[in-house]
N, C-alpha and C positions, 0 to 999 in steps of 0.2 A: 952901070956897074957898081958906080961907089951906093945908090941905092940897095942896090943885091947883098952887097956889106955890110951895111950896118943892119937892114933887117937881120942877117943869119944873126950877128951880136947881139942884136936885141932879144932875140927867141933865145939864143944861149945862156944871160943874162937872166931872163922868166924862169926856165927851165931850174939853173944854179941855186936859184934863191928859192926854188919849191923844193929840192934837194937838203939845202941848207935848215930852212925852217922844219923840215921833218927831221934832220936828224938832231934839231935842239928840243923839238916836242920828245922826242922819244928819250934823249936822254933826260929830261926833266921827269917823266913820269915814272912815278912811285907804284909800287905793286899794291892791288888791296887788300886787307888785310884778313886774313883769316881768326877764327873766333874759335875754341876749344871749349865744347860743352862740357859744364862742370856739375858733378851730382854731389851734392852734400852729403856729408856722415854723420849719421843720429845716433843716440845711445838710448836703445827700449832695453825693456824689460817683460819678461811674461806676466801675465795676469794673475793670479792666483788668489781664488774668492773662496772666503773665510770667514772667523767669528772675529769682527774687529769689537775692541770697548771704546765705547764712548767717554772719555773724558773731559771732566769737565778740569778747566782754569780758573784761579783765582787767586788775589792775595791779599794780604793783611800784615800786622804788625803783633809781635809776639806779646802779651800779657801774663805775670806771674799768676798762676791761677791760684795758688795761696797771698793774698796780700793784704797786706792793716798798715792802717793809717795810726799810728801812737799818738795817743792823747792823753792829758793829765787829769786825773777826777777830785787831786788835791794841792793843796796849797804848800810851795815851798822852796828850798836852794838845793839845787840840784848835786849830788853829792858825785865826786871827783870817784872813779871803779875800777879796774882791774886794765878792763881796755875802755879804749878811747870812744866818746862818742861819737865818730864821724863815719862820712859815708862809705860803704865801702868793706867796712866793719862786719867779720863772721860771727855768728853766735849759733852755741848750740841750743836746742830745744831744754829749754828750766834756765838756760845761762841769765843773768841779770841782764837786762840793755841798760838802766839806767835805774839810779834808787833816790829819792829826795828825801833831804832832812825831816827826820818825826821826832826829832826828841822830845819838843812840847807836848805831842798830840801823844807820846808813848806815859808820860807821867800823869795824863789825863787820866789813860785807862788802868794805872795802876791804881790810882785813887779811886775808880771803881770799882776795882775788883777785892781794895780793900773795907770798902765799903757794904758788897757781898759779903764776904769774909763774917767781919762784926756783927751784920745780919743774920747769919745760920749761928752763930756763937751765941749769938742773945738768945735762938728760939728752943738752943739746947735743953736748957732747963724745965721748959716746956712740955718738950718732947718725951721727955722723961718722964714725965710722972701722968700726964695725958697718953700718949700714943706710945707707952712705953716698946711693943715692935717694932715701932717702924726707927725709934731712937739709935738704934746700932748702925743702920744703914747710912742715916745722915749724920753719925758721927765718924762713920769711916769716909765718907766725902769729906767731911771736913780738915781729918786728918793726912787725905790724900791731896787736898789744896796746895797748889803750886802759885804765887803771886806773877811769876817771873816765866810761868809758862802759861799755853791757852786752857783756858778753863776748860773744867770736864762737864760734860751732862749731867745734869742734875737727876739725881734719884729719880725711880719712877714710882708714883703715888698708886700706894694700896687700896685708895679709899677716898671719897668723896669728901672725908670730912677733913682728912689729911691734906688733900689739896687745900681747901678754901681755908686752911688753919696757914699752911704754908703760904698761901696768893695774899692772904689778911695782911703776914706782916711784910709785904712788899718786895719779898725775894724773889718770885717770877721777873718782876719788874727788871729788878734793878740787874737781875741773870741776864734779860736780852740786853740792857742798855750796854752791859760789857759785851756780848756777841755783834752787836751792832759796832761797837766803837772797833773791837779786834778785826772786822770783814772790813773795815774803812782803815786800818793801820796794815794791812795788804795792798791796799791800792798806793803807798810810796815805794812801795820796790817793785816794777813792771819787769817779767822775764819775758824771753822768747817762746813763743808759744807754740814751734816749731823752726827746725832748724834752718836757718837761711841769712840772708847780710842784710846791713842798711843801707838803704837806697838815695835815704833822704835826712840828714838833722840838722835843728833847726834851733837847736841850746846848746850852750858849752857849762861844762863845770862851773860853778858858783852864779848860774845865772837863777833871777826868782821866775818862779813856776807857776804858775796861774790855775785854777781850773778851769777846764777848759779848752786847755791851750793846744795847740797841735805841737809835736816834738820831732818828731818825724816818719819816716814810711821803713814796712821792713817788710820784704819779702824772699817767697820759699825758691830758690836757685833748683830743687829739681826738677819741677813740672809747670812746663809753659802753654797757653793755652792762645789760641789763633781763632781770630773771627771771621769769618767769610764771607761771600754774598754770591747766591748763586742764581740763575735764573729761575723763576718759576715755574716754567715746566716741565724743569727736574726734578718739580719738588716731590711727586710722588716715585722720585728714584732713589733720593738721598737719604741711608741708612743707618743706624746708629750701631758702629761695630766697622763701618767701610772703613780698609787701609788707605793711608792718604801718603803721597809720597811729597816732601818739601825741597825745595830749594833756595839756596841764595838766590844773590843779583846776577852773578856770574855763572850760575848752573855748575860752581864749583865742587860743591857739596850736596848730598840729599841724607834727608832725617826722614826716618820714618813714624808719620801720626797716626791716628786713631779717631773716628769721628766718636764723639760721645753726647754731644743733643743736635737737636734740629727745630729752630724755634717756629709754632705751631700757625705763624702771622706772617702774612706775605707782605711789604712795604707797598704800600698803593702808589707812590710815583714811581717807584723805579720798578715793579714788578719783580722784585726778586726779593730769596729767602734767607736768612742767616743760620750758617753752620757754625759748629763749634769743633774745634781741633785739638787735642792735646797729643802732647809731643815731651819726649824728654829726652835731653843729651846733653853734655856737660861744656861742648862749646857755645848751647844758645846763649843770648842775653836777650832781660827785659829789652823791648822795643824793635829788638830788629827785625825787619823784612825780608817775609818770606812767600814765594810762591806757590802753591797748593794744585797738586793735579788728583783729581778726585773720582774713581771708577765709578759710572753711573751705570750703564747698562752696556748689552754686546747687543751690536749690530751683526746679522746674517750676511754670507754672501755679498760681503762687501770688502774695500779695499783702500788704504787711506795712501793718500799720493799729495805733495806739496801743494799748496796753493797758486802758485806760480805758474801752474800745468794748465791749470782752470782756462777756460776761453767762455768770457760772458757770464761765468758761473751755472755755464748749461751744456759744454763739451769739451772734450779734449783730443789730441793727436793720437791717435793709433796708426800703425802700421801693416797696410794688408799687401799679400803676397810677398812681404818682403820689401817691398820696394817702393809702394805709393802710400803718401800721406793720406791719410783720409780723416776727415774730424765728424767724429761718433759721438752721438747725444747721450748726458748721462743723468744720472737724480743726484744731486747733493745732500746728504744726511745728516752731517754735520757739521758746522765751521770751526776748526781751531784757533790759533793765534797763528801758526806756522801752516798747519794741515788741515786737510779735508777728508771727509769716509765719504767715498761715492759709492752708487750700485749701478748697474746698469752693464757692464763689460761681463762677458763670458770669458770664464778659465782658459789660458790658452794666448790670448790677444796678448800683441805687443804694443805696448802704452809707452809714448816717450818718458824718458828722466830728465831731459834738460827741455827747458825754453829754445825754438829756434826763431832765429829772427825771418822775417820776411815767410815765414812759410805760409801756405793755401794749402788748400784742400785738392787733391790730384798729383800734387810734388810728387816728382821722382829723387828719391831718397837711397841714398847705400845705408845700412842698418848694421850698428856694432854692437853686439849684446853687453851688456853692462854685469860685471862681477862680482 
């Protein structure tokens, strides 16, 4: 009997703890987890194929396209003027820049011109009773003789024998040696040869002068001129007459230029050609840097889209039926800095505007038109 007992406990026991261990499996177990399929949202755009321009990019650094280098052709102390010789300094077109002392070299040419003078006065008597017509003409020169002013043209000779009577007594001579010394008494006062500032000086008042010497740079603040370099197989695109549109660093500002040469020599290492640019606007300054977008030609039936869009530089994302990504082969035509002109899309096609990450070809995609 006591055997018949404890088996039943025993079975009850097996039984309890198969009860038990299931009802702690079950409350330990966690539901699986379900997963919500997600479709992404794109922003296309329709296609629309057109006459894109090719533009070209380029930059350089501005140049005064009027500029001189001032230099001295005589000897002397440079004489203290009106305004200051420094840089910076506006001058109008005739205004002086700088004048150096001639007094010695101004008593020089008096003393020849009073030396003319005495020369026509000796041959007067001459004249008179030899060549007595031609006598009235160079005695009103004579009497029109200014010491202190530039000498006038010397009469004009009626006659052969006039001349070699006049040339005998050395008065041709001694006529150019004063035209000569007065076109040398012009080179101590240097004016502006057009209106513009000094950029550069390199003397101050009372310093000595040299020939030779540089004094400094001056140039024309209206018209600044840009050099460029463009690829070579533009070159039978680039026009003399194409509008050019400039920028800052910052794409703050645009100036509008003008191409005006195209030089006719291609650089053989670097395969490209230089343009010339002029531009005028009153915020440029000598030297600064600008960059240059330059119409070359129009591309047909094409459409310019970021370069970012690009995949391999031979496809991009479009959207067909709405809803699946598909990446569609296209020609690239030409590279920009920022963008590209591709052809190959038909009118119509929605072509992504953003980068998506992770995407393939076949995505199922939601599509939001872009505005």
């Amino acid at each position: 009997m006591r055997n018949i007992i404890l088996s039943i406990i025993g079975v009850l026991l097996i039984v309890g703890a198969i009860f038990l261990g299931k009802y702690f499996i079950d409350k330990n177990q966690k539901p699986l987890p379900t997963f919500k399929k997600t479709i992404k949202t794109v922003f296309v755009e329709n296609v629309e194929n057109k006459d894109v321009p090719i533009v070209l990019t380029a930059s350089g650094n501005l140049n005064a396209k009027n500029k001189i280098d001032i230099y001295s052709e005589v000897q002397g102390l440079l004489k203290s003027s009106s305004k200051l010789f420094k840089a910076g300094t506006a001058y109008y077109k005739g205004e002086t820049l700088l004048s150096i002392n001639s007094d010695e070299f101004y008593a020089s040419i008096q003393s020849q011109k009073s030396n003319l003078y005495n020369l026509i006065t000796a041959v007067l008597p001459d004249l008179r009773l030899d060549y007595p017509v031609e006598f009235k003409k160079w005695e009103s020169y004579l009497q029109s003789f200014d010491i202190n002013a530039i000498i006038p043209k010397l009469p004009e000779f009626s006659s052969d024998k006039e001349k070699y009577f006049i040339s005998g007594r050395g008065i041709l001579t001694a006529y150019y040696n004063v035209k000569n010394l007065e076109v040398r008494l012009s080179k101590y006062r240097i004016s502006a040869p057009f209106s513009g500032v000094l950029t550069e000086a390199l003397v101050t008042p009372g310093s000595l002068v040299r020939s030779g010497q540089k004094l400094g740079e001056f140039i024309d603040t209206g018209v600044y001129e840009m050099e460029v370099s463009i690829s070579s197989e533009f070159a039978d695109l680039l026009k003399v007459g194409n509008s050019v549109a400039l920028n800052n660093l910052d794409k703050s500002k645009i100036y509008m230029g003008k191409v005006v040469r195209v030089n006719g020599k291609i650089d053989q290492v670097s395969q490209t050609i230089k343009a010339y640019i002029d531009v005028t606007h009153e915020d440029l300054k000598e030297g600064m840097f600008l960059e240059a977008d330059l119409v070359a030609k129009s591309e047909s039936d094409a459409i310019e889209i970021p370069r970012k869009l690009l995949i391999e530089n031979r496809a991009v994302y479009t959207v067909k039926n709405d809803s699946i990504l598909t990446l569609t082969e296209i020609q690239p035509i030409y590279f920009g800095a920022e963008k590209v002109i591709i052809k190959g899309l038909q009118t119509g096609d929605k072509i992504l505007t953003q980068t998506l990450p992770g995407a393939f070809d076949g995505m199922i995609v939601k599509t939001e038109t872009k505005k």
